[in-house]
Residue frames as a rotation matrix with the C-alpha (Angstrom) as fourth column:
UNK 1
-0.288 0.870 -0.401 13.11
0.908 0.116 -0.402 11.95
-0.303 -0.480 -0.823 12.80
UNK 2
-0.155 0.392 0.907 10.87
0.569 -0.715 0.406 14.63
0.808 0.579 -0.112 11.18
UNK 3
-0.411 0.018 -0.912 10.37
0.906 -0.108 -0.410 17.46
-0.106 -0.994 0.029 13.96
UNK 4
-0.467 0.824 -0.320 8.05
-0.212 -0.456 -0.864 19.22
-0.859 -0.335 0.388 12.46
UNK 5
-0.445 0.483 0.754 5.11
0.722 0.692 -0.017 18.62
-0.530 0.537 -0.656 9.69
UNK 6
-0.926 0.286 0.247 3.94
-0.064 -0.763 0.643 21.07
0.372 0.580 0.725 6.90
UNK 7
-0.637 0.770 0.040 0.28
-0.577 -0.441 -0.687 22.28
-0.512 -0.461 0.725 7.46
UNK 8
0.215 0.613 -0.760 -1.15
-0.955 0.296 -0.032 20.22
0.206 0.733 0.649 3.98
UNK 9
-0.711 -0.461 -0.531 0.39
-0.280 0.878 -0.388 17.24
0.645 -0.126 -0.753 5.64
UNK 10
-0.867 0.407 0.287 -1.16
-0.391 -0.200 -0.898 18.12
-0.308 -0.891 0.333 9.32
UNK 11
-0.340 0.758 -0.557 -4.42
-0.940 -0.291 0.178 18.62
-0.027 0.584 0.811 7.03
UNK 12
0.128 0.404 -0.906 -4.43
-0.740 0.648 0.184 15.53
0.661 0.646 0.382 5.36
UNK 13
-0.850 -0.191 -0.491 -3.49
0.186 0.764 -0.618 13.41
0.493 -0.617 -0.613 8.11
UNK 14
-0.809 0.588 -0.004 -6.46
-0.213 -0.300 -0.930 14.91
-0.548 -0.751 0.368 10.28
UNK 15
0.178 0.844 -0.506 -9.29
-0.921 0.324 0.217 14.53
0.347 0.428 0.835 6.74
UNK 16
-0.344 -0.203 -0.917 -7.72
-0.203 0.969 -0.139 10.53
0.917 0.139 -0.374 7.46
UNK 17
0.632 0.528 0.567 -9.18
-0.547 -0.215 0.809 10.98
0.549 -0.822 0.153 11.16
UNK 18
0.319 -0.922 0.217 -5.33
-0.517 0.023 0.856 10.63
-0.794 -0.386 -0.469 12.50
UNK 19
-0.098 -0.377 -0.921 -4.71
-0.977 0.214 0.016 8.25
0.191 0.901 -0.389 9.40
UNK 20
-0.162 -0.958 0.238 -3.11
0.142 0.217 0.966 6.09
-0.977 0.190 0.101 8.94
UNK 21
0.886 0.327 -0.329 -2.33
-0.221 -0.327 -0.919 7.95
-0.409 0.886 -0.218 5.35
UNK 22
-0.011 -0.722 0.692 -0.11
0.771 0.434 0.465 6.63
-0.637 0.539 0.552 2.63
UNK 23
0.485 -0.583 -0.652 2.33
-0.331 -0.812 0.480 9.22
-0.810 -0.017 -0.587 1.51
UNK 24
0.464 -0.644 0.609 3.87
0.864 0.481 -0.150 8.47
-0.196 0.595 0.779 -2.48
UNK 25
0.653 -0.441 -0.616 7.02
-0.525 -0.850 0.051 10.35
-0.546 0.290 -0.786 -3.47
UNK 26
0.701 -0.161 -0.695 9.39
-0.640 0.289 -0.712 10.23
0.316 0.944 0.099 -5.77
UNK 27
-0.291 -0.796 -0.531 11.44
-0.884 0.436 -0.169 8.39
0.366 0.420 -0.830 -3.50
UNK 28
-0.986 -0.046 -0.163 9.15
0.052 0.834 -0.549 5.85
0.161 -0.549 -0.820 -2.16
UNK 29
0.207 0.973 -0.103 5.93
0.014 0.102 0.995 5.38
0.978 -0.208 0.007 -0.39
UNK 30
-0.854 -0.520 -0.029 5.50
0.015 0.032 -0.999 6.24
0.521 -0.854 -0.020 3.18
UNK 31
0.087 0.856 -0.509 2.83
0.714 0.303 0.631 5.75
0.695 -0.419 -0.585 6.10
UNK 32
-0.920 -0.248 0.303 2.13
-0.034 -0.720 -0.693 8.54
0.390 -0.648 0.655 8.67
UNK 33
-0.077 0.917 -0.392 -0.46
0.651 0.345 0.677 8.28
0.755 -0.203 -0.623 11.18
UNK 34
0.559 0.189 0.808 -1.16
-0.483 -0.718 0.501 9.75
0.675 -0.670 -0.310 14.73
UNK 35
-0.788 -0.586 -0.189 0.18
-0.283 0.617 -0.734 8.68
0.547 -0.525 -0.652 17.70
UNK 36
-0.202 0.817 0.540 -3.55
-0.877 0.095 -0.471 8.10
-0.437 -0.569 0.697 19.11
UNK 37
0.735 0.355 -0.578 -4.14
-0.677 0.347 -0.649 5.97
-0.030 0.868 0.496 16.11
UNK 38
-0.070 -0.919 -0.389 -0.83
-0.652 0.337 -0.680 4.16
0.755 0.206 -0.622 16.30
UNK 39
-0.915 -0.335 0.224 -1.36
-0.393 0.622 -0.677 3.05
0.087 -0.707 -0.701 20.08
UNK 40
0.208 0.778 0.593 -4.69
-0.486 0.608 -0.628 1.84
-0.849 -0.158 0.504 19.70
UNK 41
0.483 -0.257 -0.837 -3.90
-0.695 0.469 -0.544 -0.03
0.533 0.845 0.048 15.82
UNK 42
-0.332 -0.822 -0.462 -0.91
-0.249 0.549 -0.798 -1.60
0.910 -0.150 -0.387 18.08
UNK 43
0.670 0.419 -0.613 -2.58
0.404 0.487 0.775 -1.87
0.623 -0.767 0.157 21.57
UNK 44
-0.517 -0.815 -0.261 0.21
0.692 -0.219 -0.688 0.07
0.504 -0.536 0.677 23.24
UNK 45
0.776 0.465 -0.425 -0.83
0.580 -0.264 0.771 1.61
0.246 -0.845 -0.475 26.71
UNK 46
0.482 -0.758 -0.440 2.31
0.680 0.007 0.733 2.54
-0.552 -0.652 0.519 28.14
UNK 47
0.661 -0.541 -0.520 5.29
-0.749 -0.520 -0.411 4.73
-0.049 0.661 -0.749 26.99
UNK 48
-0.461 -0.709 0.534 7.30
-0.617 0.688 0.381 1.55
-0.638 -0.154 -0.755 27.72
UNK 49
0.162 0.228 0.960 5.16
0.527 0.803 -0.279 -0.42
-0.834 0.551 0.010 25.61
UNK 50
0.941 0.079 -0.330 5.11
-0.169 -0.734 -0.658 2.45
-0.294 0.675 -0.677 22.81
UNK 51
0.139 -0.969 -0.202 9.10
-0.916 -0.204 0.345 2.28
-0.376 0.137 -0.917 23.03
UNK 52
-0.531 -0.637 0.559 9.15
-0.482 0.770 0.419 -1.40
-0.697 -0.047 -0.716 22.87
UNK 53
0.471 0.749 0.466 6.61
0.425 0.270 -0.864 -1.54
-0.773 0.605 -0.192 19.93
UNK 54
0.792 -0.341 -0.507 8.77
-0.585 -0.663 -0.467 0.66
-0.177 0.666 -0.725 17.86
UNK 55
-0.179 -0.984 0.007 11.98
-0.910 0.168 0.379 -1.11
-0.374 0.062 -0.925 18.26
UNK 56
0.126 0.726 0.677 9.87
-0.212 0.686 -0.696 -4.24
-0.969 -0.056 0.240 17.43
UNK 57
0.801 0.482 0.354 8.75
0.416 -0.025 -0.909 -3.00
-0.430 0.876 -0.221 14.40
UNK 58
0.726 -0.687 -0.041 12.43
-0.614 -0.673 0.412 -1.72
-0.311 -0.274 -0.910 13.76
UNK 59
-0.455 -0.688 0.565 14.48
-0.438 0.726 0.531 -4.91
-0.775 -0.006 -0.631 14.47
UNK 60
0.307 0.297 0.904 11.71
0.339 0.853 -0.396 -6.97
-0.889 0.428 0.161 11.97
UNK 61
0.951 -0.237 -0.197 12.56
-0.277 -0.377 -0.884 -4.14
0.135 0.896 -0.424 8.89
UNK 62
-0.240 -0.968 0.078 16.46
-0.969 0.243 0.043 -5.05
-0.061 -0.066 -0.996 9.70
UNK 63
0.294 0.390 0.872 15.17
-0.129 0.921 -0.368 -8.64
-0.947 -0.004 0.321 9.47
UNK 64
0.658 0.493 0.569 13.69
0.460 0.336 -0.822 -8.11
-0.596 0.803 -0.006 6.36
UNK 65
0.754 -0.426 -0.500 16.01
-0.656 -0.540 -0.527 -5.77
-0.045 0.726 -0.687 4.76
UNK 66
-0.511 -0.846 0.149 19.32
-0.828 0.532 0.176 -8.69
-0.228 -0.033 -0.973 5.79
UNK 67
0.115 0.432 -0.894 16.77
-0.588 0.755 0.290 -11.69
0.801 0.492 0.341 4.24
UNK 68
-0.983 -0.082 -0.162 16.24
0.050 0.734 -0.677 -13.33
0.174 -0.674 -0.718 7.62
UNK 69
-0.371 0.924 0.091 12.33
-0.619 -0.173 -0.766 -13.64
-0.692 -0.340 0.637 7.30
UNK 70
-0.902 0.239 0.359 10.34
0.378 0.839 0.392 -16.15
-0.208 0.489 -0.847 5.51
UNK 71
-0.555 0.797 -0.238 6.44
-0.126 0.202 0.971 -16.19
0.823 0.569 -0.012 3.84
UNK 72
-0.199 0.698 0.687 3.52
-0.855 0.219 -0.470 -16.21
-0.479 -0.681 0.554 6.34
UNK 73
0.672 0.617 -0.409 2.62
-0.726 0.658 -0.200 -19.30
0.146 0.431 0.890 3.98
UNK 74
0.098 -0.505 -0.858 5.93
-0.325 0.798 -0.507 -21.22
0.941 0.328 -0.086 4.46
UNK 75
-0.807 -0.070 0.586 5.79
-0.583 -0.068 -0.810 -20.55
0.097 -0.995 0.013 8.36
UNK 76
0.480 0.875 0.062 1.61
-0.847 0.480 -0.226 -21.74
-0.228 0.056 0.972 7.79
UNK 77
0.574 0.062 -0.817 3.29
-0.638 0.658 -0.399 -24.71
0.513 0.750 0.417 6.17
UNK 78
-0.507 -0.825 -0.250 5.95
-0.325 0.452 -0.831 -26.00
0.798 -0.340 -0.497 8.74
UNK 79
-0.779 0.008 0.627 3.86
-0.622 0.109 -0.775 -25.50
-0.075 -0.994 -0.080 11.07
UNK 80
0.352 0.918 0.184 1.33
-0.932 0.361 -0.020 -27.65
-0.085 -0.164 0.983 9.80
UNK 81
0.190 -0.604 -0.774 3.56
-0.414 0.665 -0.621 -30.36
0.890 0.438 -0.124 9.16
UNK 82
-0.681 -0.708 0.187 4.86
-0.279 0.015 -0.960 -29.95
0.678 -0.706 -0.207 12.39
UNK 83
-0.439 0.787 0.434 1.38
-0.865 -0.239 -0.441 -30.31
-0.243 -0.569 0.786 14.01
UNK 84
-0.839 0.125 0.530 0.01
0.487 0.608 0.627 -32.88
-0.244 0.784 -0.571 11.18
UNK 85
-0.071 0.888 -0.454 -2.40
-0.222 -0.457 -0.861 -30.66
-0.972 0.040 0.230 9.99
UNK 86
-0.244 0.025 0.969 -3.68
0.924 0.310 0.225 -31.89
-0.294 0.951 -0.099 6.69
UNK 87
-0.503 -0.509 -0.699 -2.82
0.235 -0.859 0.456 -28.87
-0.832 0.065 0.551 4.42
């Protein structure tokens, strides 16, 4: 956890009016927003919802990083099957 933010960061997150602002370095790409911006994007009220929105979004990257996750189209696809929705 970062525990504290340069000033050209601060900056540029605030020109993004809290952001959300996409961050490219050389190793990656990263996302950095507010936390004002964060709980209204997500709907989170609470610090209990805040906690349990993180861990959320947590467990699905461990999902995705151990290939247990599928397409939004093959999920769109069972479930029409499952339904009979002509596709």
């Amino acid at each position: 956890m970062i525990s504290k933010l340069t000033p050209e960061i601060k900056e540029a997150v605030a020109n993004q009016h809290g952001g959300p602002l996409r961050i490219e370095e050389t190793d990656g790409s990263y996302v950095l927003m507010s936390m004002e911006v964060y709980r209204e994007l997500m709907g989170v009220g609470s610090d209990e919802e805040l906690h349990a929105s993180v861990q959320a979004l947590q467990a699905g990257h461990k999902a995705h990083q151990q290939g247990r996750t599928r397409s939004f189209r093959d999920f769109l696809d069972e479930l029409g099957r499952k339904h009979e929705v002509p596709g």
